[in-house]
C-alpha positions, 0 to 999 in steps of 0.5 A: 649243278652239284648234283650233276657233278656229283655223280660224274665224280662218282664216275671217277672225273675231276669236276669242279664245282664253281664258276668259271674260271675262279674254280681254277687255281691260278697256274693251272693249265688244261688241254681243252676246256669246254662249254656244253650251254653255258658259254651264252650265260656269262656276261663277259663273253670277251673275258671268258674267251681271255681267260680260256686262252690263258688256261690252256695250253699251246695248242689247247682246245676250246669247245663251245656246245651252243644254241644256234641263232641260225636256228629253226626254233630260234626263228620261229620264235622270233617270228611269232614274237613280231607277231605279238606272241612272245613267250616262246622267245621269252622262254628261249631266252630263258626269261625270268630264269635263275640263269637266263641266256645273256647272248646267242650265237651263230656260227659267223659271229662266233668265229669272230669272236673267238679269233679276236681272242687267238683261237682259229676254228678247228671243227664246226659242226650241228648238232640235232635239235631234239632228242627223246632221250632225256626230254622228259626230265628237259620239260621238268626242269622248267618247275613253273610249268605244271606236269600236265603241260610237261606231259602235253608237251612231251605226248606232242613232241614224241608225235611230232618228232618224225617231222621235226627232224626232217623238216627243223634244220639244228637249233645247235652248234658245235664249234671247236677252236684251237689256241694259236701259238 
């Protein structure tokens, strides 16, 4: 999102703005690279993980930022739509979308994944579902629904978020992979 590029390069920081990894020059080599939602976009999950061990250096570091398959919502969602009621799976999924979900992770098969391609798990970790900072320009992004919904769905999370957080186990996952040598 150049927008959100942009104001990172104000701070100083190298982004690139592009696809991943044809935004890269081809000798170059990093210490870590990161996917903060976005590693369940791309159609090639073996290709990406191929290319991350070759961008990084021995040793370097691979930080995938994910939605959890595991996870509270990701089942409800799942539940409600063998009960017939498939929109908020659909909208997980991110359905119709520019750039809909192509996959979801869990941290098992995740791990499989990443050490078919030479990297051994580092950290693991979940991260809190819902965060108030934030959640209103979350609900926005999303231009199909109107501001009235946005904002009935804000005024019921912000109620709701004392029992959320003690009752919804994460919807996401940390997972950081070392290169193996």
């Amino acid at each position: 999102e150049t927008e959100v590029a942009n104001l990172g390069k104000q701070q100083g920081w190298d982004i690139r703005i592009g696809y991943f990894p044809d935004c890269l020059e081809k000798n170059e080599t990093f210490h870590a690279i990161a996917f903060n939602d976005a590693f369940e976009h791309f159609p090639d999950c073996h290709q990406v993980l191929k290319q991350c061990h070759q961008f990084l250096i021995p040793g370097g570091f691979l930080i995938l930022n994910l939605p959890d398959s595991n996870g509270f919502f990701y089942r409800l969602a799942s539940l409600l739509a063998k009960l017939g009621i498939k929109k908020p799976l659909h909208r997980l999924w991110q359905k119709d979308y520019p750039s809909p979900h192509l996959f979801y992770f869990n941290a098992g098969n995740l791990h499989k994944l990443a050490s078919q391609h030479g990297f051994h798990l580092f950290h693991s970790q979940s991260l809190p579902t819902l965060h108030i900072s934030g959640l209103w320009s979350r609900l926005r992004m999303d231009k199909r629904s109107s501001p009235l919904t946005a904002a009935f769905l804000y005024v019921a999370i912000i109620v709701a978020y004392p029992f959320l957080v003690v009752l919804a186990p994460s919807d996401i996952l940390l997972q950081i992979y070392q290169k193996q040598e």
